[in-house]
C-alpha positions, 0 to 999 in steps of 0.5 A: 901415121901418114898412111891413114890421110889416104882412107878418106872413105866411109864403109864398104859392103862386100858379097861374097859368093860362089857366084852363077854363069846361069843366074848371077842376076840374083846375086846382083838383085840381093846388092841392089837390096843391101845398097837400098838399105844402107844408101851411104855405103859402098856395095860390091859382090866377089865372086870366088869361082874363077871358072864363074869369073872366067866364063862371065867376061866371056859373056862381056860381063867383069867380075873379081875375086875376093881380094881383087875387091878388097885391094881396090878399096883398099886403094880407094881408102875405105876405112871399114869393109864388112864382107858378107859370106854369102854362103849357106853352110860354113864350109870350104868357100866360107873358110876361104873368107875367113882366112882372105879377111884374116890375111887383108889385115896384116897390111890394110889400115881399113878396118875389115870384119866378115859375118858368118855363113847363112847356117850359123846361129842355130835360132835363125837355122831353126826359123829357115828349116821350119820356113822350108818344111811348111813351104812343101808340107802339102802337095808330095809324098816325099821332100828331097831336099838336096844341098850342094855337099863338101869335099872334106869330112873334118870341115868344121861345116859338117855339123851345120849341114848335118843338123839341117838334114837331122832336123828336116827329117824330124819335122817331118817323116817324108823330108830327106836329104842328099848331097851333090857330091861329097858326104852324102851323095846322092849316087851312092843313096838312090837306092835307099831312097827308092826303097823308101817307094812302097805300093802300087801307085807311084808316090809324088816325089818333090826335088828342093835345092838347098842351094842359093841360087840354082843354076846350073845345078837345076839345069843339070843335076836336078834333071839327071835326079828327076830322070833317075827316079822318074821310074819309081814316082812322080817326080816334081822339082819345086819352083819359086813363087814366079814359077822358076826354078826355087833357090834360098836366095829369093826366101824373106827367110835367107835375106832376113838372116843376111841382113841381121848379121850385116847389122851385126857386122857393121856394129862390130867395125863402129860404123857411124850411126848414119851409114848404119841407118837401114834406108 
């Protein structure tokens, strides 16, 4: 086929996310991470927010969607893609992947695969949430971990995100957990939580993102969190190890999981021993 002259190119490595307009760094230190490890192959980031996107060109900063990205490498003749859910759950954004990467290959001739969300394989889900529950073990009363949430209660991502929260709370009596918005949410289950604050002292009470990167979320959501139960406890929300705010991204925990399923990835597409070799 005459086509196939054109993908001249090795292996392309695309991270897929929501994207931050607060924190977009971080996902830009996890790209420089993965081309130091795979120094022969091509890495670019998607993001799948267009209102990220949007807002981040305002600030003179280019970004593309998911498909503007596989099309330009498409063009560019790469002959395999591994695209990279940076996602934590496999809910509604890593849906969205799946079906882009599934409909990309009707017509491209690279040869294109995605991995898994970052809670998938119930092994390494184990090692992140044992990570977690040791991390904030000391130093609170009470672990409020609180996780993004999805709209949609026939989301196959449902059951990733109610075993972490059943799991959390089974590692410890004092983790329990809410969501942003959908299933969950933290307006409807304050008051059970703040029925949980018995005695005449004001328990410590610690808010954790279960989030990738913060963002926003912390300098809007957590706050009005802290603020609604800043009554009932002391109310902490956790920091990183430099002191800002805490996100998955920056766990060895999370990265490590990334990493094993790029591997996994790029075995799955054969990729050439020398582009699969970690630098």
């Amino acid at each position: 086929m005459k086509r196939l002259r054109h993908y001249t190119k090795g292996t392309a490595i695309v991270l897929s996310c929501f994207g931050s307009v607060v924190e977009q760094g971080r996902y830009q230190e996890l790209q420089e991470k993965v081309q130091a490890r795979y120094p022969q192959c091509t890495v670019r980031v998607a993001v799948s927010s267009r209102m990220v996107i949007k807002k981040l060109a305002a600030k003179g900063e280019q970004h593309q969607h998911l498909p503007s990205v596989l099309a330009s490498l498409d063009m560019e003749g790469y002959q395999r893609i591994l695209v990279v859910s940076c996602y934590l759950f496999p809910t509604d954004e890593h849906k969205q992947v799946e079906m882009i990467v599934e409909g990309f290959k009707n017509f491209s001739l690279s040869a294109i695969d995605y991995t898994p969300a970052i809670i998938h394989h119930t092994h390494r889900a184990n090692d992140l949430l044992s990570t977690l529950n040791s991390r904030f073990q000391s130093g609170s009363d009470i672990n409020l971990f609180v996780h993004h949430g999805a709209p949609y209660l026939d989301n196959p991502g449902h059951q990733a995100i109610s075993y972490c929260d059943t799991l959390l709370s089974q590692l410890s009596p004092k983790n329990i957990s809410c969501s942003l918005e959908g299933a969950m949410p933290f307006d409807l289950l304050q008051t059970t939580i703040k029925g949980k604050f018995e005695g005449d002292t004001k328990p410590v009470l610690r808010i954790i993102p279960l989030l990738l990167v913060s963002g926003n979320h912390f300098v809007k959501d957590m706050v009005e969190i802290k603020a609604q139960l800043s009554e009932q406890c002391d109310v902490q929300i956790a920091e990183g190890d430099n002191g800002e705010s805490f996100n998955l991204l920056s766990l060895d925990a999370v990265t490590d999981i990334i990493f094993t399923q790029i591997e996994q990835g790029l075995v799955r597409l054969k990729a050439p021993a020398e582009e699969a070799n970690v630098g």
